[in-house]
N, C-alpha and C positions, 0 to 999 in steps of 0.2 A: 385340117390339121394333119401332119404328116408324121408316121411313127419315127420313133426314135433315130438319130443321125448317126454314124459311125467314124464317119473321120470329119477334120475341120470343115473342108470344102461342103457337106454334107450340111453342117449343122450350117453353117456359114447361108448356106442354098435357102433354108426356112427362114430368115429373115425377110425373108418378100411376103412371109404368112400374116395374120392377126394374132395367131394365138402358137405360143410354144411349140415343137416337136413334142408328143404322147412319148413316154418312157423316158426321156432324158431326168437326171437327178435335180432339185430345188435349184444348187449353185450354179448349173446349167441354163436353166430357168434364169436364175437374178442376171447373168453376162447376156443373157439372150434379150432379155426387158431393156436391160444398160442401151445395148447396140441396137435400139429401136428408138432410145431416146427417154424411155421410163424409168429415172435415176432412182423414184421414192422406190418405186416397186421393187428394184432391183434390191437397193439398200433393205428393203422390210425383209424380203426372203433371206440374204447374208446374215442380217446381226441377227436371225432368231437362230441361226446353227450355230455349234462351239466348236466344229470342226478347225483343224489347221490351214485347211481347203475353205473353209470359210471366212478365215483371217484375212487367207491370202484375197479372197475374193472384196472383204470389206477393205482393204486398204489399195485396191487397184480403185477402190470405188471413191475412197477418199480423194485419192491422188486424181482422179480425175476430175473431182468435184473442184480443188484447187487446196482442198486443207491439207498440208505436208507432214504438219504435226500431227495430228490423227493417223492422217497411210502411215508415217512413221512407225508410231504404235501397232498399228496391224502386223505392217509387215513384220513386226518382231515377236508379236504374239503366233505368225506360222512360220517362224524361223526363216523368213526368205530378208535375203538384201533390199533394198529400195530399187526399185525399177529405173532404169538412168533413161531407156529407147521412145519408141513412141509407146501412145495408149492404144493404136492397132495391133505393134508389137506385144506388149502388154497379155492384151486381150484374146489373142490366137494362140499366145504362152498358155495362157491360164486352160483355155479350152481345151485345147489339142491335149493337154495332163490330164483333165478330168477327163476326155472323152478316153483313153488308154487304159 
């Protein structure tokens, strides 16, 4: 397990691991389990924080899952627009925020 990441490329790089980067935050964690392919896990860490960063993360998760009504609802629970690009697009958004 590799400590914490600092830019996207970085966190991006720990994907070839089993187990998360050490020091990164939960929602870091949930997009990192997401891009491994563990949706539950990802989703379990989002909906337990009330964060706006958490919203945004439960409704990229929705939106990928395929429920638009739901991402909907997130995404306006953290104030962000509905995502129009890809879920790579997406996904490198959300991280590259939180890693900042």
């Amino acid at each position: 397990m590799e400590t914490a990441a600092v830019n996207l490329n970085d966190f991006k790089s720990t994907l070839k691991d089993k187990e998360p980067p050490t020091g990164v935050s939960p929602l870091l964690k949930a997009l990192w389990w997401e891009a491994k392919g563990d949706w539950e896990k990802a989703h379990t860490i989002a909906q337990d924080i009330g964060s706006s960063e958490a919203a945004w993360v439960h409704a990229y998760l929705h939106r990928k899952e395929g429920d638009e009504w739901n991402a909907g609802y997130w995404y306006s629970r953290a104030g962000k627009a509905k995502f129009k690009g890809s879920f790579e697009e997406e996904w490198e958004g959300i991280v590259s925020e939180l890693l900042s």
